[in-house]
C-alpha positions, 0 to 999 in steps of 0.5 A: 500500500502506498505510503500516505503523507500523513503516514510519512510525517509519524514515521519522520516524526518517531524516528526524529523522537527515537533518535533524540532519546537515544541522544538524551540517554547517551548524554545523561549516561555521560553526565553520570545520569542513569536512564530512569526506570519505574521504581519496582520498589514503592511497596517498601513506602506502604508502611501498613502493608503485611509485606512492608512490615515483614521486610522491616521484621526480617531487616530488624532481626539481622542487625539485631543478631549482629549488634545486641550479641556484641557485648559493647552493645549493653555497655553502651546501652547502660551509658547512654542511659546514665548520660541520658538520666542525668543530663537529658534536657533540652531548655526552652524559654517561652511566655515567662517560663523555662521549659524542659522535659527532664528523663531518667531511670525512674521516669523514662519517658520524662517529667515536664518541668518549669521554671520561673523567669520573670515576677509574673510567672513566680506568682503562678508557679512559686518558686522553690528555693530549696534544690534547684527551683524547677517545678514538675507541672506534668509526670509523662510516665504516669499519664501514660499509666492512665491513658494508654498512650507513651507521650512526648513533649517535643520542646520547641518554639511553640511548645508548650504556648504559654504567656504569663502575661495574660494567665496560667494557661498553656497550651500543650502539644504531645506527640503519641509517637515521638512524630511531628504530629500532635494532639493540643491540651490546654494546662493550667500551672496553678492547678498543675492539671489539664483543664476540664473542658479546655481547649482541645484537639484530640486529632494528631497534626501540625498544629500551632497556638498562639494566645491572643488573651484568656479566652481566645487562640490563634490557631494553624492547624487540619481544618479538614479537606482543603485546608492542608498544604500539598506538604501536610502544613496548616494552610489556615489560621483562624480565631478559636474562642472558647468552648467552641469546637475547633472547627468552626473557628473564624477564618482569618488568613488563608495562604496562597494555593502555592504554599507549602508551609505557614508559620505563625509569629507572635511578637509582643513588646512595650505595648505593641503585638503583631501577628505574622504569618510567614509562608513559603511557597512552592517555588525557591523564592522568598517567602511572603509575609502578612500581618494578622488581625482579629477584627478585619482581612490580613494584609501584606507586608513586604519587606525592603529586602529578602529576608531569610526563612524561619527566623527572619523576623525576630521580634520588636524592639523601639518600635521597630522590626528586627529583620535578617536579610538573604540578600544585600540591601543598598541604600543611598552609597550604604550596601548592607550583605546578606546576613546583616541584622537590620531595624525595619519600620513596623507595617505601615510605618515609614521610619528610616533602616538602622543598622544592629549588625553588619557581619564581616566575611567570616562572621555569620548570625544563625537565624534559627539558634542565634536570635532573641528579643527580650524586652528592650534588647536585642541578643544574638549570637555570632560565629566568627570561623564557627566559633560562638560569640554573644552580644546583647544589642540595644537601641539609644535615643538616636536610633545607633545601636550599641552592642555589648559583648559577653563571656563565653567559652572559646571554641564554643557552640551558643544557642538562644532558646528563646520563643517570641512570646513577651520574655524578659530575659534571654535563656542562653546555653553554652558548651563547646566539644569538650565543655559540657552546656551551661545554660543562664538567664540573662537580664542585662547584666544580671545574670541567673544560672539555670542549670550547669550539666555534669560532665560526662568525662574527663576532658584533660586528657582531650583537645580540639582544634581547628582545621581548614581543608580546601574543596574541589572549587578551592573553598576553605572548610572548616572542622574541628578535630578532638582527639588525645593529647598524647595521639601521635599525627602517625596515620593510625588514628580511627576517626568518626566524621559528622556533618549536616549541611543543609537548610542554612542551620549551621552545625554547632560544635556542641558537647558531645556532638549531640547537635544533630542526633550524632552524639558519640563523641565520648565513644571515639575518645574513650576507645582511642579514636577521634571525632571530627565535626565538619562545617560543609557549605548548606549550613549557615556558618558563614551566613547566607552566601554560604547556604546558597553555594550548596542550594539547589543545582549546587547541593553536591558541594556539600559532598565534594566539601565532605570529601576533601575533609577526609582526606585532607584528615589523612594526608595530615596523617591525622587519621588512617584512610581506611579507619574513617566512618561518618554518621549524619541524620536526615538532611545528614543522612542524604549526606551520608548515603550520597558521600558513599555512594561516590566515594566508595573507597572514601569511608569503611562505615557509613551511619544514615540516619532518617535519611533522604535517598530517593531525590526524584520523588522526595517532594511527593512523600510527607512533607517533601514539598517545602524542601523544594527550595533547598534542593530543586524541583524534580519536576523541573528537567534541569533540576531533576538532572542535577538531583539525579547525579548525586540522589543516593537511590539512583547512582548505586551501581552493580559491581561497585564495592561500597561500604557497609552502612547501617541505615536507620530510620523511624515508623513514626517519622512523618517528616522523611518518609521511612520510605527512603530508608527501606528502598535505599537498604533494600537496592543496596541488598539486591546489588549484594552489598554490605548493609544492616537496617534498623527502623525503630518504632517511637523515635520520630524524626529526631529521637524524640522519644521515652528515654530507653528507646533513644539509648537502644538507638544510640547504643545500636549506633555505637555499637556498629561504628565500634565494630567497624573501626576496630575499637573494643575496649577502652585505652588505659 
């Protein structure tokens, strides 16, 4: 039959398509792309399926022969219960009160206690002079007696809301599996019980209150279908007033289609209280900002300048807005960089910027751990080359800022734990890798101790210093290396590697390392070891520009940052090349997994914990959308190439000899998907590969669990690194 020309055109047509796929899969297999194929593996993502749970099962029971036989296991079980038992606490100052959830053996799951800080909340709660003036308010053992379900109070900036400014309610977020989600009580500190008929959310979610008085909250959370961002986020902030069901509350503020995430800001200060909504948006661009009220529509403010994410408006002080910028601002012949903290006009005020901090090329403000309003002054923190400084900032009659330095350990970690809601004092806590956290309240030049950690061991015979490797780009990069005085630079040592490297939150030289979820410091030490805390670009250690470097199309920086530490590690004889392990959790588990996975020979053990691995698919599971504008869009070709190269799932290779990795993760963890974990686990075992798996059951995202499940988690951890670098029992 005689061909048609309509017939002719899709013969041309196909063979012009087949020849430009054949052309595309040559060039994304010389970019170090793999032509995709569709998964097989995402039954492992169904965690209530019969298959899932016996894989998890049969997954389990392999690193348990291998690690709860070893006798270094219970050793580091018991450990990690002492540390846990006698220092266990995470601090936070909020409405008048410090917070914290103190666990030890008698209370596994941990008491909730306060602590007074200012007259206000001392009339509500007392004061006990008489030990060390903490109030339990709440036994989370025996509530779990009565009710059936082992909670946990997550410590964070909204929990628990109180303001002892307006009464001596709170408003108590618990989670029933140490997950992100949480049911919301409301407690009295007078009574020291929940209150009868309070408000309350029995539905686990990502819920927020702020109080607006003693009667009425403004709430974010699951308002039913609709109501929900495409990445499980409150995308509604309404009015509750009491003895009203929750969801019927007034609307007040609706985020744009495109949003991914709202977060609620609370500043009160002298008279003046503004409700922001921060939101972010599906694209990388900055986020929106808009000013709330009870009484009519919300309005937009835009600030004069990008401001970073989270923290980038901090409080009010004078009457006006402390603001980080993410981009440099010019005004006039003044150009202020990205990272500078500035004083803006409050929305619908037209007073002039001022200055409070301009940071010099190594320096850098963290806006998550180095911000706080208190009263009239300003606290923040400053890395100089990662090393903690604290100043206290306050604004004369002039409008000039003048700025007070205060004592703090060198080569120190600080962090200002401390929310928005109307405190007067500033909670600061300091400690550094060998120096274990003292944590104060700071009233001007008064200063209060609030609690002062025992050491865990002794740190004479111990070191840290500071090191700078240079990147495959010729970046300088930091890390401190802690090792004994009396190890010789003989390239023999075992060394333990950490780093996190993401979402500009700067990796903080903290005590023990236990900043993020890598706290085995002690372990390295003990058994003759040294422990090495990397600072690669994504964080925000020296601000903005160097989140940005490893933002987007450039996060494989971060790894290729990674790479030239471990080595720089060995060519200075530091380290023997083929004792070195690296543990990271989440963002420092994509780290992790990424790192060995091109650099097989680089490391003998690798720890991912909660990790990202699929980074094709990672903005379609739980919350993965709002990490669009840290990694890129998949859905977008150039992005999704630049994901490809370096997703830990897609460059695993056969015939590839990569080493052993233990790979943890948690059922309960609702912000990376389990998922990740298991197919990365399972891909590695399919290719014949070295690899252990561990998913626990109650420890979140971040551990956040009763205190005998953390130990097993960082004892199991313990345990494999020990193992795998040759190290038993310790040196004499």
């Amino acid at each position: 039959m005689p061909q048609t020309p309509i017939a002719a055109c899709r013969r041309t047509s196909m063979k012009f398509v087949l020849t430009a796929l054949l052309v595309l899969t040559s060039l994304l297999t010389l970019s170090g792309v793999r032509a995709e194929e569709p998964p097989t593996d995402l039954w492992l993502e169904d965690s209530a399926s019969a298959a899932t749970k016996d894989w998890i099962a049969a997954r389990n029971a392999e690193s348990d022969a291998r690690l709860l036989q070893d006798p270094r296991y219970e050793r580091e079980r018991q450990r990690f219960l002492a540390l846990a038992g006698s220092s266990h606490s995470e601090d936070y100052l909020n409405g008048g009160v410090v917070n914290r959830v103190k666990a030890d053996a008698e209370h596994p799951l941990g008491r909730w206690q306060v602590r007074a800080a200012n007259p206000a909340a001392r009339e509500i709660v007392g004061e006990s002079w008489v030990g060390d003036g903490w109030q339990t308010m709440l036994d989370l053992d025996e509530l779990a007696k009565r009710e059936g379900v082992r909670w946990t109070i997550p410590i964070w900036w909204q929990n628990p809301m109180c303001d002892t400014s307006i009464g001596a309610r709170c408003m108590l977020a618990l989670s029933p599996d140490g997950g992100d989600r949480t049911v919301l009580r409301e407690f009295d500190l007078k009574t020291r019980s929940f209150v009868t008929n309070g408000f309350r959310i029995d539905t686990p979610a990502r819920t927020y209150a702020n109080w607006i008085d003693a009667d009425h909250l403004l709430l974010a959370s699951d308002f039913g279908p609709g109501t929900l961002s495409d990445a499980g986020y409150a995308r509604q902030a309404r009015l509750w007033q009491r003895g009203t069901p929750h969801t019927e509350a007034k609307l007040l503020f609706e985020a744009p289609a495109d949003a991914v995430l709202y977060i609620p800001h609370n500043f009160r200060n002298k008279g003046a209280t503004l409700f922001i909504a921060e939101v972010w948006h599906q694209s990388a661009g900055a986020p929106s900002w808009w000013v709330l009220h009870t009484d009519r529509a919300p309005e937009r403010f835009e600030p004069p300048v990008e401001l970073v994410r989270y923290r980038g408006l901090t409080g009010i002080i004078g009457g006006r807005l402390i603001a980080m910028t993410a981009q440099p601002l010019k005004r006039g012949k003044t150009t202020w960089p990205a990272g500078s903290l500035l004083a803006l006009p409050l929305p619908g005020q037209r007073d002039a910027i001022e200055p409070v901090f301009v940071p010099r090329a190594n320096e850098a403000v963290d806006a998550v751990f180095h911000l706080a309003v208190a009263e009239n002054a300003l606290w923040f923190g400053v890395m100089h080359d990662v090393s903690g400084q604290l100043f206290r900032a306050q604004r004369d009659a002039r409008g000039r800022w003048q700025r007070t330095p205060q004592t703090v350990p060198p080569h120190g970690a600080v962090r200002l734990l401390t929310g928005e809601v109307a405190p007067s004092a500033a909670l600061v806590k300091t400690e550094s890798l060998l120096s274990p956290p003292q944590t104060s309240l700071r009233f001007g030049a008064k200063t209060e101790a609030v609690e002062q950690a025992a050491p865990v061991f002794d740190a004479a015979p111990y070191f840290t210093e500071q090191r700078f490797a240079i990147s495959r780009d010729g970046t300088r990069i930091p890390y401190y290396v802690t090792r004994a005085r009396t190890q010789p630079a003989d390239g023999r040592a075992a060394a333990l590697l950490t780093a996190y490297g993401g979402f500009g939150v700067s990796s903080l030289p903290t005590y023990l390392g236990a900043e993020f979820n890598s706290d085995l410091l002690w372990p390295m030490l003990q058994y003759g070891g040294i422990f090495v805390h990397v600072n690669v670009r994504g964080g925000g250690e020296y601000g903005p520009a160097w989140h940005r470097a490893a933002q987007g199309k450039n996060h494989a920086r971060s790894i290729e940052d990674l790479i030239a530490v471990a080595e720089d590690l060995t060519r200075a004889r530091l380290a023997d090349p083929k004792r070195l392990a690296f543990i990271g959790a989440s963002n420092g588990g994509l780290l992790a997994a990424a790192t060995a996975v091109r650099r097989p020979d680089l490391f003998r053990a690798v720890v991912a914990d909660v990790p990202l691995t699929d980074m094709l698919r990672f903005h379609e599971l739980f919350t993965g959308a709002v990490w669009i504008a840290e990694y890129g869009d998949p859905r977008q070709p150039e992005d999704r190439a630049a994901l490809a190269a370096y997703s830990p799932l897609h460059q695993l290779r056969e015939g590839v000899a990569y080493p052993e990795m233990l790979v943890t993760t948690s059922s309960s963890d609702d912000r990376v998907h389990p998922g990740h974990a298991r197919r990365f686990a399972e891909r590695l075992r399919a290719l014949g590969q070295p690899v252990l798996f561990h998913e626990s059951t109650d420890t979140g995202h971040g551990a956040a669990a009763a205190l005998d499940a953390a130990a097993r988690l960082r004892a199991l951890k313990s345990t494999y690194l020990l193992q795998a670098l040759g190290l038993g029992e310790p040196r004499p």
